[in-house]
N, CA, C and O of each residue as an XYZ file, in Angstrom:
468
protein
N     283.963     19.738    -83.629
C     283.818     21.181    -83.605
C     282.548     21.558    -82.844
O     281.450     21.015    -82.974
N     282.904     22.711    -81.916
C     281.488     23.254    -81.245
C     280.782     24.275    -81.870
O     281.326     25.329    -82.200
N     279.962     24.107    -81.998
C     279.446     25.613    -82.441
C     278.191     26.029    -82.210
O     277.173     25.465    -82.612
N     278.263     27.212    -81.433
C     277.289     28.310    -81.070
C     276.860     29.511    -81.341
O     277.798     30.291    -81.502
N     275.860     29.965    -81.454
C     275.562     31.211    -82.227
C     274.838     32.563    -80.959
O     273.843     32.315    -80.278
N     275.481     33.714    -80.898
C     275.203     34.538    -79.989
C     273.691     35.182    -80.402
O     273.435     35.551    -81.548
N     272.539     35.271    -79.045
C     271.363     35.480    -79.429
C     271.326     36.772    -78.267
O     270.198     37.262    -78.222
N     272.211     37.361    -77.416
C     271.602     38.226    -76.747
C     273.320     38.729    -76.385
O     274.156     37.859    -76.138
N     273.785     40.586    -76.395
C     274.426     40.453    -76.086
C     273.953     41.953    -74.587
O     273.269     42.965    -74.743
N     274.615     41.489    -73.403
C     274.421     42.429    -72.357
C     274.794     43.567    -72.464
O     275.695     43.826    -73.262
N     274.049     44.818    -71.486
C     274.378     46.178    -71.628
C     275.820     46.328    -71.288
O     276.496     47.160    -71.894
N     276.241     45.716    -70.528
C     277.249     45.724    -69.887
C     278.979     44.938    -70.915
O     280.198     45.035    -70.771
N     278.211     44.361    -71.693
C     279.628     43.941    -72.592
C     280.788     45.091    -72.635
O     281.892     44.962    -72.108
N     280.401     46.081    -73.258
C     281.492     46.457    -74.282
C     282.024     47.646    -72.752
O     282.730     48.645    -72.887
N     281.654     47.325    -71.908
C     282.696     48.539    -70.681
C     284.119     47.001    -70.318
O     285.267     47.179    -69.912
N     283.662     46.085    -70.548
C     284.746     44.932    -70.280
C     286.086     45.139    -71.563
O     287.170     44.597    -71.346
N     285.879     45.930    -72.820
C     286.604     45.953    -73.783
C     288.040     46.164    -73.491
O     289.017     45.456    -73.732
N     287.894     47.624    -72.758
C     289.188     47.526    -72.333
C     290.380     46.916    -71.467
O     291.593     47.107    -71.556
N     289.652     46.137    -70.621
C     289.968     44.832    -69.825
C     290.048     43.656    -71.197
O     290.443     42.620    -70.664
N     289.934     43.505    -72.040
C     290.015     42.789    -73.380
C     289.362     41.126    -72.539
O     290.178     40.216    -72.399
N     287.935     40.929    -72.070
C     287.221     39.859    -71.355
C     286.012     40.049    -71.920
O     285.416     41.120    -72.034
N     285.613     38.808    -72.325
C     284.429     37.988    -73.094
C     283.831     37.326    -72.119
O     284.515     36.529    -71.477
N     282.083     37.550    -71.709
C     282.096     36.522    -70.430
C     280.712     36.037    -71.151
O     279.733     36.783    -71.168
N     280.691     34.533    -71.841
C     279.410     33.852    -72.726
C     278.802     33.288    -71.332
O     279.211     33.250    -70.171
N     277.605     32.860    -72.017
C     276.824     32.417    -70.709
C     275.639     31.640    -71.894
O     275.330     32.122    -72.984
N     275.180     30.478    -71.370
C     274.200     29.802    -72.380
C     272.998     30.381    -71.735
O     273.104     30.965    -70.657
N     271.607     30.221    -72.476
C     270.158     31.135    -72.481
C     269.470     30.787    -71.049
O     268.390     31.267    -70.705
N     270.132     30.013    -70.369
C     269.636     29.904    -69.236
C     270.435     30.955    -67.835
O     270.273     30.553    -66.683
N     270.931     31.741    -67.985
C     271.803     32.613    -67.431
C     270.490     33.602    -66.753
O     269.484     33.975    -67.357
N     270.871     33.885    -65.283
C     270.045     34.103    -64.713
C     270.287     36.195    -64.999
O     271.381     36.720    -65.202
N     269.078     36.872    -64.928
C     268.914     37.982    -65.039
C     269.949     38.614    -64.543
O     270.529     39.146    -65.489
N     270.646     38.900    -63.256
C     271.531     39.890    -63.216
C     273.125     39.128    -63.837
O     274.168     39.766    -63.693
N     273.136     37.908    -64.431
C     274.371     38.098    -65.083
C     274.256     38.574    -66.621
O     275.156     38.993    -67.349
N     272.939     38.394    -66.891
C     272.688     39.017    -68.692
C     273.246     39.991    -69.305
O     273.760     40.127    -70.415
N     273.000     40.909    -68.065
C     273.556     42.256    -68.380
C     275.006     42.373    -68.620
O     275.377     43.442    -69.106
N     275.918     41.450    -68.364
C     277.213     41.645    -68.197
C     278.033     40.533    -69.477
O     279.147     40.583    -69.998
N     277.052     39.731    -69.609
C     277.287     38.278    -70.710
C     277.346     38.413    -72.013
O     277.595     39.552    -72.408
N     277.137     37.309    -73.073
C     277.391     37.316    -74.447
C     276.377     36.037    -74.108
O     276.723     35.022    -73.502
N     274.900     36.344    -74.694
C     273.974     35.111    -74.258
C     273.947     34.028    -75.937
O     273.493     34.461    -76.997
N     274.537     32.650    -75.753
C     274.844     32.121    -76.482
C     274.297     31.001    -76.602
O     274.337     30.351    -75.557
N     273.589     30.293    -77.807
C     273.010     28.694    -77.674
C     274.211     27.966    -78.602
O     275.081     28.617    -79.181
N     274.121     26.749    -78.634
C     274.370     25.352    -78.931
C     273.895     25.156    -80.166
O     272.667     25.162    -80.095
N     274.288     24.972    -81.345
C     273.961     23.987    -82.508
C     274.333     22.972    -82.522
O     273.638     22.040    -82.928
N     276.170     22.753    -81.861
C     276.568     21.751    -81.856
C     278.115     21.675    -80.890
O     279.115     22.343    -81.157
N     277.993     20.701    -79.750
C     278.344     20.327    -78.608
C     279.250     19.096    -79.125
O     278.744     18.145    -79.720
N     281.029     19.219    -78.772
C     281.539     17.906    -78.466
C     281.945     17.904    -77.635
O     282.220     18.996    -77.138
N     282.319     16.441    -76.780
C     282.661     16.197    -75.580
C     283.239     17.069    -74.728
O     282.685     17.586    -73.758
N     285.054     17.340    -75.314
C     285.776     18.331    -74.840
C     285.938     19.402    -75.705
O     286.775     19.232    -76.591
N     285.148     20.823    -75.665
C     285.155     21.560    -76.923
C     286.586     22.022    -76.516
O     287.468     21.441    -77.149
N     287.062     23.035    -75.502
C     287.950     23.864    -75.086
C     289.204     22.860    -74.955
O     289.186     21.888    -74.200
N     290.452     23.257    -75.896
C     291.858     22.870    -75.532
C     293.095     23.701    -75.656
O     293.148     24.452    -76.630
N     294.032     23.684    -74.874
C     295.361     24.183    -75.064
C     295.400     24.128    -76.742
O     295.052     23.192    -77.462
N     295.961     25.495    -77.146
C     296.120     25.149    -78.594
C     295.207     25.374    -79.499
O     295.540     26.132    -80.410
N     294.015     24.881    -79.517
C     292.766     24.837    -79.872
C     292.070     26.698    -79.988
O     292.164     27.645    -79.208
N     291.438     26.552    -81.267
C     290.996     27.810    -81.677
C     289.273     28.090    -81.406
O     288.450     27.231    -81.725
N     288.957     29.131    -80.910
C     288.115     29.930    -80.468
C     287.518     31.292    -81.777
O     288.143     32.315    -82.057
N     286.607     30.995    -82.174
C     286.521     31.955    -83.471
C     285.057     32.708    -83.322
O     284.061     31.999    -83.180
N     284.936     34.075    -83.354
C     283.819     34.837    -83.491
C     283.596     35.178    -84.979
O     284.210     36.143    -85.434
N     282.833     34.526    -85.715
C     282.446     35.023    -86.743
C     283.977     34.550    -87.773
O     284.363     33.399    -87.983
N     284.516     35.638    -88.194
C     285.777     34.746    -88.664
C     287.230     35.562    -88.480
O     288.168     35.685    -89.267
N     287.017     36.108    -87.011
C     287.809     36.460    -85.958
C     288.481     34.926    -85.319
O     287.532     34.176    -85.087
N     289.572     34.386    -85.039
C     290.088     33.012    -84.994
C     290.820     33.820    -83.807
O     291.165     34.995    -83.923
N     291.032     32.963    -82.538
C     292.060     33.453    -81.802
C     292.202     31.582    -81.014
O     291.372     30.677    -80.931
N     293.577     31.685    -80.597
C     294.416     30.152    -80.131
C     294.339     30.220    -78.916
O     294.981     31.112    -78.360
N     293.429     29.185    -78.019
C     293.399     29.036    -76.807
C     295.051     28.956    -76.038
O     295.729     27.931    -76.112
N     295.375     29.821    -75.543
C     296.498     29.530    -74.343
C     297.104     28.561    -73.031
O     298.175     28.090    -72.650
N     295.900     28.598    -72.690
C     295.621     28.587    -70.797
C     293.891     28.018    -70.627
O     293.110     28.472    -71.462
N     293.546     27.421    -69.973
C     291.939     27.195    -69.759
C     292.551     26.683    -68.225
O     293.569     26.008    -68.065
N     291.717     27.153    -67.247
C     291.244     26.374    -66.289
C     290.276     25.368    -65.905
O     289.257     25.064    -66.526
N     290.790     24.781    -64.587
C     290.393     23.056    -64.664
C     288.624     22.908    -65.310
O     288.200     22.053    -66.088
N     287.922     23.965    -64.717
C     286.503     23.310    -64.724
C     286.131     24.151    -66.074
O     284.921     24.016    -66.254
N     286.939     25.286    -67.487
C     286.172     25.566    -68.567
C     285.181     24.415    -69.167
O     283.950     24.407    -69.128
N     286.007     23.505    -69.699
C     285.354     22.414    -69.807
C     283.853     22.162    -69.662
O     283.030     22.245    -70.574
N     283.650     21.891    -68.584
C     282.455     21.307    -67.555
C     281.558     22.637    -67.743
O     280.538     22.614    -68.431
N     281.928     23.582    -67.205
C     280.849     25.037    -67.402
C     280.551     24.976    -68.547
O     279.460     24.529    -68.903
N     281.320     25.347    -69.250
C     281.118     25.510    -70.911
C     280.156     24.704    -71.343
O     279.083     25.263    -71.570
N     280.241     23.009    -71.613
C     279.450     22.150    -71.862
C     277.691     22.163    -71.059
O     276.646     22.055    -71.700
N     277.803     22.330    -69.478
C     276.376     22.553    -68.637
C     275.875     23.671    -68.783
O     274.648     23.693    -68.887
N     276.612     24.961    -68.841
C     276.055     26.263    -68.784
C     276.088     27.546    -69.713
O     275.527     28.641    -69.742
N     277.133     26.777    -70.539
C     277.349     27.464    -72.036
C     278.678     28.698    -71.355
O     279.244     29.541    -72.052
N     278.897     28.491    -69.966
C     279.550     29.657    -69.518
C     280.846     29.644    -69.325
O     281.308     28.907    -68.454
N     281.838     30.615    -70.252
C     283.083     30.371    -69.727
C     283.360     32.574    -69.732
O     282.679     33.532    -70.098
N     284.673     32.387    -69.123
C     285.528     33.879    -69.153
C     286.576     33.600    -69.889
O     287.503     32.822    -69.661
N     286.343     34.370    -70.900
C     287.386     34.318    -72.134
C     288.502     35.727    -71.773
O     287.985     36.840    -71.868
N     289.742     35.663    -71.439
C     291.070     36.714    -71.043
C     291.886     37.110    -72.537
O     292.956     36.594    -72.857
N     291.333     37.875    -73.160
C     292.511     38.361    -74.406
C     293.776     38.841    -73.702
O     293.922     40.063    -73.725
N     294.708     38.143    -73.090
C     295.639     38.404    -72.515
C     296.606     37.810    -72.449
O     296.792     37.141    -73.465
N     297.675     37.678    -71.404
C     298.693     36.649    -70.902
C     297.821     36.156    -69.907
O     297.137     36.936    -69.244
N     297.780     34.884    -69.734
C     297.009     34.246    -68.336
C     298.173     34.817    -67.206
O     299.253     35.408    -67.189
N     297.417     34.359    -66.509
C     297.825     35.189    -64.889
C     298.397     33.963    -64.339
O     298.130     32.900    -64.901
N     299.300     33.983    -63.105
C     300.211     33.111    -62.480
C     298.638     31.908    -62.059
O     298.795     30.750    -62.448
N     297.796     32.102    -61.606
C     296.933     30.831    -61.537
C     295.483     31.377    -61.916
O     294.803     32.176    -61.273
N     295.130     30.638    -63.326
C     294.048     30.166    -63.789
C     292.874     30.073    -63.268
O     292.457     29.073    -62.684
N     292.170     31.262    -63.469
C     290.759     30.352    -62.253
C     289.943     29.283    -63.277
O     290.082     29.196    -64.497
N     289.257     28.679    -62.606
C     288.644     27.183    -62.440
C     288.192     27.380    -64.215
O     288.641     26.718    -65.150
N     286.993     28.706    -64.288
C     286.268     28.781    -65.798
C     286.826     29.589    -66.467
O     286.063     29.928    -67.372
N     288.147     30.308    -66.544
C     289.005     31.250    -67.332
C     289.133     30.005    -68.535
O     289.111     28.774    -68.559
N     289.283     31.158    -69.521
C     290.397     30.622    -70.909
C     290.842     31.969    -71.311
O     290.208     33.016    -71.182
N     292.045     31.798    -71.828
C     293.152     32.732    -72.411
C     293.070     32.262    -74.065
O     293.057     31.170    -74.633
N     293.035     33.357    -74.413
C     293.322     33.350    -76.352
C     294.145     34.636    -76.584
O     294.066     35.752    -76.071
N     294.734     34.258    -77.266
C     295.671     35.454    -78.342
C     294.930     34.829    -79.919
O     294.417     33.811    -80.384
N     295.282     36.163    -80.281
C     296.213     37.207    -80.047
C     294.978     38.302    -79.055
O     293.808     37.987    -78.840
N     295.572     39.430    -78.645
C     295.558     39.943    -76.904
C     294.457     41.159    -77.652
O     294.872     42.316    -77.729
N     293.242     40.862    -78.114
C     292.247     42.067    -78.649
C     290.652     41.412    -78.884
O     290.222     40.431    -79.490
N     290.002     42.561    -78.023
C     288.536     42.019    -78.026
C     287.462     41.804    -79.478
O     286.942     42.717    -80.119
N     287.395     40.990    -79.618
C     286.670     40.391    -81.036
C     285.702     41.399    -81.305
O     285.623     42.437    -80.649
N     284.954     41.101    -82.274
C     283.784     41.450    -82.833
C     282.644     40.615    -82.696
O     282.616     39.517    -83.252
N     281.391     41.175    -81.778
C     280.378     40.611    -81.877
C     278.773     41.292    -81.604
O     278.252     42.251    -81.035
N     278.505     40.431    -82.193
C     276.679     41.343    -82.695
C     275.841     39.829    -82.575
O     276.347     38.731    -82.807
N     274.620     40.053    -82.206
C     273.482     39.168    -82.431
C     273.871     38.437    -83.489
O     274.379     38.941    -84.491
N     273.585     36.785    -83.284
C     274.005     36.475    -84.898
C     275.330     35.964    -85.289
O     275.561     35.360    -86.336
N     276.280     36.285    -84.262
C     277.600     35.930    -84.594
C     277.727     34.262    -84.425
O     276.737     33.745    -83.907
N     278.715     33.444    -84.760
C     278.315     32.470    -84.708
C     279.826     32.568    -83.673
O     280.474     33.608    -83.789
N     280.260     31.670    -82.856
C     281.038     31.137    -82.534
C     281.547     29.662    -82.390
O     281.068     28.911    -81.540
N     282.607     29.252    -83.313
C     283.113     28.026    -83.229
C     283.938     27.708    -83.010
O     284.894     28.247    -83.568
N     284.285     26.203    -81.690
C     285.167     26.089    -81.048
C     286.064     24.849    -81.713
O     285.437     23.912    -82.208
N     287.249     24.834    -81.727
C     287.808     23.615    -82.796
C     289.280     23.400    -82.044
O     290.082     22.574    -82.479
């Protein structure tokens, strides 16, 4: 299980709501993406956190990974950064997308924890 806890969230989050897109970014995220991010650290890192199937939880909001593209993985783990789609994924996946249902933007505040399983 991964789990991270949100320490900064950008001015810019909640205009993405209605587009139903989560975009985390770990504390090293450079100034003009802050504003737009969900700034998130690490308690605890496994190999492959993100899978088909596999649940994504804000606090104790639970939603089922769909779809991930090739490189979530790899970002996620180096940069804490992925684009989370409350949606249907789209005919091709970009590289750091993941898709979760069910299709509605979570709840989150400073503090939230997020765990990946």
């Amino acid at each position: 299980m991964t789990k991270s806890v949100v320490q900064e969230i950008g001015v810019l989050v909640p205009t993405f709501k209605e587009d139903k897109i989560v975009i985390l970014f770990g504390p090293q995220a450079p100034k003009e993406l802050r504003e737009m991010a969900v700034i998130h650290e690490f308690e605890h890192l496994t190999e492959e956190p993100l899978k088909q199937g596999g649940t994504i939880q804000f606090g104790d909001e639970s939603f089922t990974i769909t779809a991930l593209g090739t490189l979530a993985n790899k970002n996620y783990k180096e940069l804490g950064h992925i684009s989370i789609y409350f949606q249907e994924p789209m005919e091709e996946v970009l590289p750091g997308a993941v898709f979760a249902h069910p299709h509605r933007f979570p709840t989150i505040d400073e503090g939230t924890v997020i765990t990946v399983k």
